[in-house]
C-alpha positions as CSV (number, residue, x, y, z in Angstrom):
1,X,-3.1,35.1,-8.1
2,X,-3.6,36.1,-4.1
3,X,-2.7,33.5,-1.4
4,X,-4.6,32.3,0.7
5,X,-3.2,34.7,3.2
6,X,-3.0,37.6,1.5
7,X,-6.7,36.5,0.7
8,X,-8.0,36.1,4.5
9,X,-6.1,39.2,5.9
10,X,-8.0,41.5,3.4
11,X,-11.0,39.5,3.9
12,X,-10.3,40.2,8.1
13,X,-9.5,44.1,7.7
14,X,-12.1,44.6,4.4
15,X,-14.7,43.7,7.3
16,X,-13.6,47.3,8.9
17,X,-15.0,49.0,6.3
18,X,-18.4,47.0,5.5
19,X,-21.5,49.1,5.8
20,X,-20.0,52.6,5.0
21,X,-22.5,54.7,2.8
22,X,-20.3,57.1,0.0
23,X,-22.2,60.3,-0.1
24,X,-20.6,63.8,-0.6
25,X,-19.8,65.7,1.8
26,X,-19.2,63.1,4.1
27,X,-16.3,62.1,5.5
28,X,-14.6,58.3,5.4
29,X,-12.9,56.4,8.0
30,X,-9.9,55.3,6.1
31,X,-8.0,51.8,7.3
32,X,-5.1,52.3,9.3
33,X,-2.4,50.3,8.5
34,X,-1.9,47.4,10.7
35,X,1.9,45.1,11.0
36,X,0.8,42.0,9.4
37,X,1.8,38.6,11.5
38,X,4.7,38.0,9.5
39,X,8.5,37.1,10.8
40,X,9.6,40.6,8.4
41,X,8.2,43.8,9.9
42,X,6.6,45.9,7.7
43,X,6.8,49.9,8.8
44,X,3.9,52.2,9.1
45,X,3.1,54.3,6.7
46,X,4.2,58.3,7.7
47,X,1.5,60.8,8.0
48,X,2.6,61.9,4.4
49,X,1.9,58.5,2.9
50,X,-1.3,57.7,4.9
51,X,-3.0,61.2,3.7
52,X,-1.6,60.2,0.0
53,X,-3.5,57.0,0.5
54,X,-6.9,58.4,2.1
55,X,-6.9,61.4,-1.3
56,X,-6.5,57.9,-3.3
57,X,-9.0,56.2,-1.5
58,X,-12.1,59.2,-1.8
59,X,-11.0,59.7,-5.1
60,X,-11.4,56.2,-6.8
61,X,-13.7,54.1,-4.5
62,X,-16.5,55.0,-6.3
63,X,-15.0,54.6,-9.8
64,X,-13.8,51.2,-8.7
65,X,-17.4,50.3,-7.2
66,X,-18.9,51.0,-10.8
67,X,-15.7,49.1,-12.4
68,X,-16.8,46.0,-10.3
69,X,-20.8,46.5,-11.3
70,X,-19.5,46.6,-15.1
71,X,-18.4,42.9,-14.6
72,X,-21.7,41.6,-13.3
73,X,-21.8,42.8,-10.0
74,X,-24.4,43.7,-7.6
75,X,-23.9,47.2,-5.5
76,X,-23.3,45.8,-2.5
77,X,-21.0,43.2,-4.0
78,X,-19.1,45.8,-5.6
79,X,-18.6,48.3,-2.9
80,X,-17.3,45.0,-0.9
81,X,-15.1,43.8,-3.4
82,X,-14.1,47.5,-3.7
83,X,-13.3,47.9,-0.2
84,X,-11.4,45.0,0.1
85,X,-9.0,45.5,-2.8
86,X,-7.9,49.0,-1.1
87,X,-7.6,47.6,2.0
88,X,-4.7,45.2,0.1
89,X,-3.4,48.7,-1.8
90,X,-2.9,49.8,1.7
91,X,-0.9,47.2,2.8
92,X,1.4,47.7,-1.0
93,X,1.1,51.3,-0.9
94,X,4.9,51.3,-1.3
95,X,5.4,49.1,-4.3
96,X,2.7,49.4,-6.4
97,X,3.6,51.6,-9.2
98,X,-0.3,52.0,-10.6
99,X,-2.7,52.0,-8.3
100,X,-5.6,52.8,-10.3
101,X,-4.7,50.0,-12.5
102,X,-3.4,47.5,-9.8
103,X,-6.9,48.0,-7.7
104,X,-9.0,47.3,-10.5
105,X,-7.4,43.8,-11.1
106,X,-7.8,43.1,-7.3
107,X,-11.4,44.4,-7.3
108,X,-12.0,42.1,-9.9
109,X,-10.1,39.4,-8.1
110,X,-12.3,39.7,-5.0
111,X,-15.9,39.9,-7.0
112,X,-14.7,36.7,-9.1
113,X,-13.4,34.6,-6.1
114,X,-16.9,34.9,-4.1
115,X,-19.0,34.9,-7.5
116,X,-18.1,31.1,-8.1
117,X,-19.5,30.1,-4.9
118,X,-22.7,31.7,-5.7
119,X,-25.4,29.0,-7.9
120,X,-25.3,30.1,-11.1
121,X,-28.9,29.8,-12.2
122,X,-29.8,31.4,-8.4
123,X,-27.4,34.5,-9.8
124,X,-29.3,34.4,-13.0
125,X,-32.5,34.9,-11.6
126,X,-31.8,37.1,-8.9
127,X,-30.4,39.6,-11.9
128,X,-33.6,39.5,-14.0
129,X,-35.3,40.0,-10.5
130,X,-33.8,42.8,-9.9
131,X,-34.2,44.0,-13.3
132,X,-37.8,44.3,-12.8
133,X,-37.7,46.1,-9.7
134,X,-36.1,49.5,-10.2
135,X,-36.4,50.2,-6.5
136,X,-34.4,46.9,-5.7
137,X,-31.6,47.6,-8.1
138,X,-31.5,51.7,-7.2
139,X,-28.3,52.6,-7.2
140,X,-27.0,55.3,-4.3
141,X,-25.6,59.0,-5.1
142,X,-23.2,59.4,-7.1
143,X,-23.8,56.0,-8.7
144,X,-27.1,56.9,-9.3
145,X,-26.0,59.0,-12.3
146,X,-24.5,56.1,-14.2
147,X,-27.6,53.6,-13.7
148,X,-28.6,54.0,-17.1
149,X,-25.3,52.9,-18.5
150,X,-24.3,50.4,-16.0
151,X,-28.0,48.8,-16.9
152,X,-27.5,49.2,-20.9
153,X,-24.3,47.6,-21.1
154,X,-25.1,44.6,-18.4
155,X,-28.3,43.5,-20.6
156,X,-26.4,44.1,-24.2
157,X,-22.5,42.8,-23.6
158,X,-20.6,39.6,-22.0
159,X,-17.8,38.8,-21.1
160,X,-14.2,40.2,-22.3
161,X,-16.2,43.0,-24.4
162,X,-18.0,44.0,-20.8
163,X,-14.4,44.1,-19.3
164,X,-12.7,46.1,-22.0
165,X,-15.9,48.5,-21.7
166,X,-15.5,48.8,-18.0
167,X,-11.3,49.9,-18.4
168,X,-11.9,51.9,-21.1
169,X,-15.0,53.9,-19.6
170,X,-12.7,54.5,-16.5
171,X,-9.9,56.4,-18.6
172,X,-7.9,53.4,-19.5
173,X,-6.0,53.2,-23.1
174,X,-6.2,49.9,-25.3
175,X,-2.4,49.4,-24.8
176,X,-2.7,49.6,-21.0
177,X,-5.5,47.4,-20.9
178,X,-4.3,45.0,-23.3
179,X,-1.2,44.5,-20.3
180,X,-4.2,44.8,-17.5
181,X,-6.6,41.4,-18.9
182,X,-3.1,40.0,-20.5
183,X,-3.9,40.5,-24.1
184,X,-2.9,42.0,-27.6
185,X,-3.7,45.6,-28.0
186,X,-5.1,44.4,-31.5
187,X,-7.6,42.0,-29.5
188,X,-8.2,44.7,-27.2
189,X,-9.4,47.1,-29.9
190,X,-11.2,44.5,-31.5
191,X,-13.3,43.9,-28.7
192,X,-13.6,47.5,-28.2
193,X,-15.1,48.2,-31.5
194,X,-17.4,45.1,-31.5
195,X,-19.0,46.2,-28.2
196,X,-19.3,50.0,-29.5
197,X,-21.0,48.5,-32.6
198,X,-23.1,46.8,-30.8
199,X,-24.4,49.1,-28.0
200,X,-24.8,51.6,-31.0
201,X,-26.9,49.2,-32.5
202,X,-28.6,48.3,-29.8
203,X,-29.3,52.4,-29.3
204,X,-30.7,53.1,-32.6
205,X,-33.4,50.0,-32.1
206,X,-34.5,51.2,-28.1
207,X,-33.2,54.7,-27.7
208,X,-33.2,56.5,-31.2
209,X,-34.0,60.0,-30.1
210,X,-30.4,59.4,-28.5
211,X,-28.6,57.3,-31.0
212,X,-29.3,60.7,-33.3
213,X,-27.6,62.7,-30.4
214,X,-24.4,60.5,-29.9
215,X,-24.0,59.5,-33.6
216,X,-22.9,55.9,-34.9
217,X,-19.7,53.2,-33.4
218,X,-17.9,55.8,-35.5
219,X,-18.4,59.4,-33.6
220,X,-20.2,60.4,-36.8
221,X,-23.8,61.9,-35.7
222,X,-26.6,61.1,-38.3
């Protein structure tokens, strides 16, 4: 759970960062880190640790964009609740032992906290809207290259087998996301192999020239 300090102070410093287009070849301005108003100093990062941070940063911000999309968002919800978890990475750069791990949960975090404010049936028709419109829901390079999934497993998954999907598309293992979204591995794979099932299924009805390429749930090709 983030308090409602931690919350506002990345809220405050994510606000840097709103706006910034992610194409290659261009280069970020990475967040500085700032003393929070706190009665307990908290050092600077060195040079060392600050260039470790901005590799981190390029690296995973557009990973952790698509993360965010997988759970319902929209781009430019994503990239904001992916901006704003880093910003708190930077301020934990010292303790957090997985980062990659640790910013997904606080991506997440983010999207869910402002998604509640937003009408529900407003959301709901602003996705089927946007469905429609190709043009509207175009996503920017190098997203662009996963719209196809992003948009398969939105319209065909819900809920916990949409999150699984997400952690396991980004590398994770069932046992590391089963400690991630505080299950059992067992209910993780579970989950895992209902969605695969289903998407395959799914593939075979809309898509069979490649259901044929990628075989079955299985791995087996037909």
């Amino acid at each position: 759970m983030w308090g409602r300090k931690e919350a506002r102070r990345s809220e405050d410093e994510g606000a840097e960062l709103h706006g910034q287009e992610v194409t290659p070849g261009e280069a970020l301005e990475f967040p500085q880190q700032k003393r929070r108003p706190s009665h307990t100093p908290v050092q600077p990062l060195t040079a060392v640790e600050q260039e470790r941070y901005d590799q981190f940063y390029r690296s995973e911000f557009t990973s952790l964009t698509r993360h965010v999309i997988f759970l319902g968002a929209t781009v430019e919800e994503a990239k904001d609740a992916a901006q704003s978890s880093l910003v708190d990475l930077l301020m934990n750069w010292r303790t957090v032992r997985s980062p990659r791990a640790w910013c997904r949960k606080a991506a997440a975090h983010h999207f869910m906290r402002n998604d509640i404010r937003i009408n529900r049936s407003l959301a709901s028709a602003r996705r089927s809207l946007t469905s429609d419109e190709a043009e509207a829901y175009s996503l920017s390079s190098p997203l662009e290259d996963w719209e196809f999934v992003i948009t398969f497993v939105e319209t065909h998954l819900t809920g916990v087998q949409r999150q699984v999907i997400a952690w396991h598309i980004d590398g994770f293992e069932p046992q590391e996301i089963a400690v991630q979204l505080r299950m059992t591995p067992a209910t993780v794979r579970s989950n895992l192999r209902h969605a695969r099932k289903k998407l395959a299924s799914v593939l075979v009805t809309d898509h069979p020239e490649l259901a044929k390429s990628m075989g079955d749930a299985e791995g087996k090709r037909k």
